[in-house]
C-alpha positions, -999 to +999 in steps of 0.1 A: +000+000+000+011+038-006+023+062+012-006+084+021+001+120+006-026+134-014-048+129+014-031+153+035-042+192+026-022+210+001-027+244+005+004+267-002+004+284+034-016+261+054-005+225+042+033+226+054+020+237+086-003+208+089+024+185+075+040+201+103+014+201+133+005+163+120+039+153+124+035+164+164+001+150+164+018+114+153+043+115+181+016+126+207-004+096+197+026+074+199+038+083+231-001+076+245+005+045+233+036+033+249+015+047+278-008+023+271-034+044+255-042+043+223-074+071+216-075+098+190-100+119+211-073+125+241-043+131+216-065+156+201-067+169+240-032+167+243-020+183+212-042+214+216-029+219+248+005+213+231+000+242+204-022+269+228+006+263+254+031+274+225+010+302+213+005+315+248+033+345+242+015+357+209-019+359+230-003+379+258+011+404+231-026+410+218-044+409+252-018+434+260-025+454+231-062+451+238-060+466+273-040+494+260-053+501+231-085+506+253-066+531+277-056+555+249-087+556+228-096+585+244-063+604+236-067+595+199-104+606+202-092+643+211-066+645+186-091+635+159-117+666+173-085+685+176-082+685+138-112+676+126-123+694+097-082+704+090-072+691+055-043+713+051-008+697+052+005+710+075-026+703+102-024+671+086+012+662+095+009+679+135-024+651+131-003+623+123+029+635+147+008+634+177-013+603+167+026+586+165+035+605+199+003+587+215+012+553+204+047+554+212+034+564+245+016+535+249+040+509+232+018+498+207+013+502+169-017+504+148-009+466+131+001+451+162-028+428+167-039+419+133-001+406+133-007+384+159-037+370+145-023+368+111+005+345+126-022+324+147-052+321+122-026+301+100-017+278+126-057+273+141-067+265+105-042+239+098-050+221+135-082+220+120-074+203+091-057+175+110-083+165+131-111+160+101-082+135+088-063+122+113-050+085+091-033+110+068-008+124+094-012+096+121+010+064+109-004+044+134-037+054+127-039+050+087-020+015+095-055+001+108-073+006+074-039-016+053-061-049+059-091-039+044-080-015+020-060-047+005-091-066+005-111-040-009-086-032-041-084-068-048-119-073-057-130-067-092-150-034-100-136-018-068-135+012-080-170+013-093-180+001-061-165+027-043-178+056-064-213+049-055-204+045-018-194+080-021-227+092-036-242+073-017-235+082+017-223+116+008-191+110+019-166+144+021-141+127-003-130+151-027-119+143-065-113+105-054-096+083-081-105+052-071-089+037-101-054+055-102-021+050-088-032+070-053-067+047-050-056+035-013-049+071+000-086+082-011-104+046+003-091+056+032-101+087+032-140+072+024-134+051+055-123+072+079-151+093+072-178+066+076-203+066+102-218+034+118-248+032+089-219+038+066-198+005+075-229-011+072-232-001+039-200-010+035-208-048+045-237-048+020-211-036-009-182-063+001-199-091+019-168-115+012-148-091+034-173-090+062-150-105+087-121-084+077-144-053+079-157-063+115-123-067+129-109-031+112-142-013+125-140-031+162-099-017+162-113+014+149-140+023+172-114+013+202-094+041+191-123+069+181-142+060+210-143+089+241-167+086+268-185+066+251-188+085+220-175+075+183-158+111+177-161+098+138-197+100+140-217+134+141-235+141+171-273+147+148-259+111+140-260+099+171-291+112+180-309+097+154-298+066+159-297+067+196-334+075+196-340+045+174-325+019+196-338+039+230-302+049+240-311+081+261-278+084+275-260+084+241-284+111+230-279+130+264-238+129+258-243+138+219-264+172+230-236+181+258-211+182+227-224+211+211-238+227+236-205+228+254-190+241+228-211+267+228-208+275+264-171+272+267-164+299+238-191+321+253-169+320+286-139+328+266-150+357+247-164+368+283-131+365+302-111+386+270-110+421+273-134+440+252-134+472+237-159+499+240-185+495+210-197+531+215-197+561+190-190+558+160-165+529+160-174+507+133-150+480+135-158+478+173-193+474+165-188+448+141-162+427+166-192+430+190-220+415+171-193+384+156-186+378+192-222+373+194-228+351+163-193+332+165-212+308+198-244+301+181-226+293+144-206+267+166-237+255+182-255+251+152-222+236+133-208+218+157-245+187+158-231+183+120-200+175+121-175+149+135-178+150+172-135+146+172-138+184+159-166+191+188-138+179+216-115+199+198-136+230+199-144+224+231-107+217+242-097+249+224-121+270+244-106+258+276-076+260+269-079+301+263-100+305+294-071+291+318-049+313+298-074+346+295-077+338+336-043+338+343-034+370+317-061+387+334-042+382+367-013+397+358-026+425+337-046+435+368-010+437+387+003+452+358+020+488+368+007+513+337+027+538+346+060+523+348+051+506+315+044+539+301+076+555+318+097+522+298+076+532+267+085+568+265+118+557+275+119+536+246+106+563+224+134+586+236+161+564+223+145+564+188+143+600+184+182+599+194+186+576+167+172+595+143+187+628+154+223+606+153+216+596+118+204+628+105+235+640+121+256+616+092+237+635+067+241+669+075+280+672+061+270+657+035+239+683+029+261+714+037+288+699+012+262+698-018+244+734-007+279+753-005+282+743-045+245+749-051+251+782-032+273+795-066+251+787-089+221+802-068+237+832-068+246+835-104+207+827-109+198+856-084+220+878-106+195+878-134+159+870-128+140+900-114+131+916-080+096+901-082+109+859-090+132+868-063+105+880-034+078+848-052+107+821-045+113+837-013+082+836-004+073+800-014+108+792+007+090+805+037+057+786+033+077+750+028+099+760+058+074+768+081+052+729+068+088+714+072+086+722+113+066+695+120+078+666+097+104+636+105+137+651+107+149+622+086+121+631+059+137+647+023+114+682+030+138+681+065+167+674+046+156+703+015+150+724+046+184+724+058+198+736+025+175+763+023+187+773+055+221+770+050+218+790+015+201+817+033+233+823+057+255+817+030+235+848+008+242+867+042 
């Protein structure tokens, strides 16, 4: 049998990180089993744990930024009144000098928390897809299915067979081949994807592997099995049948999936700090009403598919609760002022950077202004009394913009010579 490889996602960004993430996964599972215990549900536990734990120092950053952010809102508010209505450069540049004063102030900068989330969505979506296809990155795992998926390709008109197990049972098997060189990577996939009614089906399609198909299924549901629940199955699945055979508990344990879910990320989005959704502030508004909707979706989603992605969900949501609790605690003890005092601090030491680097320039300016001075002066000689008072003029208007801009801009630079002409026309 084949290597499994096309079963494992693709994507550009987020399949080497899943290559990656499954790798871990494998060795979580494989160290549960020298430990004697051999279940997908608590390696899915253990490996969330694994990566949250990891991602901890990223979450800090952006709780940090939360809480701060919230503290100097109202300074940013005041300089937006301060110049609202001012489209003039030069009110335009004090705008932007201050805003840039208020954040150094604070430590923060204006993309500092979509770039933690733009280096942890990446990582949360690729989790995700290892746990709706575990056999691909799991070795131990996609081992159970080599049996059966021999017996199955040695039958004649497998692959026919297969197709209309697909269509039948609307299995999520995408662009299967059941007939090329890859064929075991995508049976696999059709079996690990199978719910109870499915094997049956299954039976009913291959009765002369009946046996071999009992034995894989009994190995299988000894590893998907957690409390008591097959995390391959969905938990509307299990209701349905459940009800059926009069298994109230089963039913009562497939309702508590989602609905914990649901819970658990409500308590999470609780313990975060929030920003004030008042005013005018759209994209506060908007972060209110998906914290709102985010819960229910994952209610709603959550009776549908597998329940392994339901512990997983759930496990997540934990996870950032003991972590939001224990942030919260130290951002309560959290000294703002000496914070601040370390941030202006910091700010300090850039200006002086800047003001050292500019310094490098400035020979180099004067240099290039003496030799411009010459032929300025040649120019003065013959244009007229009124070009002469027009370009002194403009000089004056471009000096007094060039106050309030980066010393280290080109109209600082431009400023300098102008300056330095003027004494040198002295």
């Amino acid at each position: 049998m084949t290597d499994i490889i096309l079963t494992q996602y693709e994507g550009a960004i987020l399949g080497p990180i899943a290559k990656l993430l499954g790798w871990i996964m494998n060795g979580v599972y494989l160290f549960l089993s020298k430990m004697g215990i051999e279940n997908i549900g608590l390696s899915i536990i253990v490996l969330t744990i694994l990566i949250y734990t990891c991602m901890l120092p990223l979450t800090f950053k952006q709780q940090k930024f939360s809480i701060m952010s919230k503290m100097m809102n109202p300074e940013l508010e005041v300089i937006k009144k301060k110049y609202q209505g001012k489209t003039d450069q030069e009110s335009q540049l004090k705008m932007t000098e201050e805003t840039q004063m208020v954040y150094g102030k604070y430590g923060v900068s204006p993309a500092g928390s979509c770039l933690q989330l733009l280096i942890q969505m990446p990582i949360l979506f690729a989790l995700y897809r290892v746990f709706y296809n575990v056999p691909a990155y799991v070795t131990s795992v996609k081992n159970v299915f080599t049996p059966l998926v021999d017996g199955i390709m040695a039958t004649p008109g497998y692959a026919a067979t297969m197709d209309s197990l697909v269509e039948t049972l609307k299995l999520m098997v995408k662009n299967a081949d059941f007939s090329g060189s890859n064929a075991a990577n995508y049976i696999i996939d059709a079996l690990y994807s199978m719910n109870v009614a499915g094997w049956d089906t299954l039976r009913e399609s291959f009765p002369t592997l009946t046996s071999t198909i009992g034995s894989v299924q009994e190995e299988l549901n000894h590893l998907n099995y957690f409390l008591g629940l097959n995390i391959s199955n969905s938990p509307l699945h299990i209701i349905t049948t459940s009800f059926k055979a009069g298994s109230y508990l089963m039913i009562l344990g497939a309702i508590l999936i989602p609905l914990f879910s649901y819970l658990t990320q409500v308590l999470n989005i609780k313990l975060m700090p929030q920003q004030d959704a008042g005013g005018n502030d759209q994209m506060a508004q908007q972060m209110k009403t998906m914290n709102k909707t985010m819960p229910l979706f994952s209610l709603v989603f959550c009776f549908t598919v597998p329940v392994g992605l339901g512990i997983y969900w759930i496990a997540s949501a934990l996870v950032r609760c003991v972590q939001q609790i224990v942030i919260n605690k130290y951002l309560e003890k959290m000294d703002v002022d000496a914070v601040l005092e370390k941030n202006m601090e910091k700010a300090e030491r850039k200006v002086e950077k800047r003001r050292e680097k500019m310094g490098v320039y400035q020979s180099q300016i004067y240099n290039a202004a003496s030799m411009s001075t010459k032929r300025e002066t040649n120019l003065n000689n013959s244009i007229s009394s009124e070009e002469k008072n027009r370009r002194v003029q403009k000089a004056y208007e471009t000096a007094q913009i060039a106050k309030n801009v980066n010393p280290n801009s080109l109209t600082a630079k431009a400023n300098l010579v102008k300056e330095f002409n003027e004494k040198n026309n002295k």
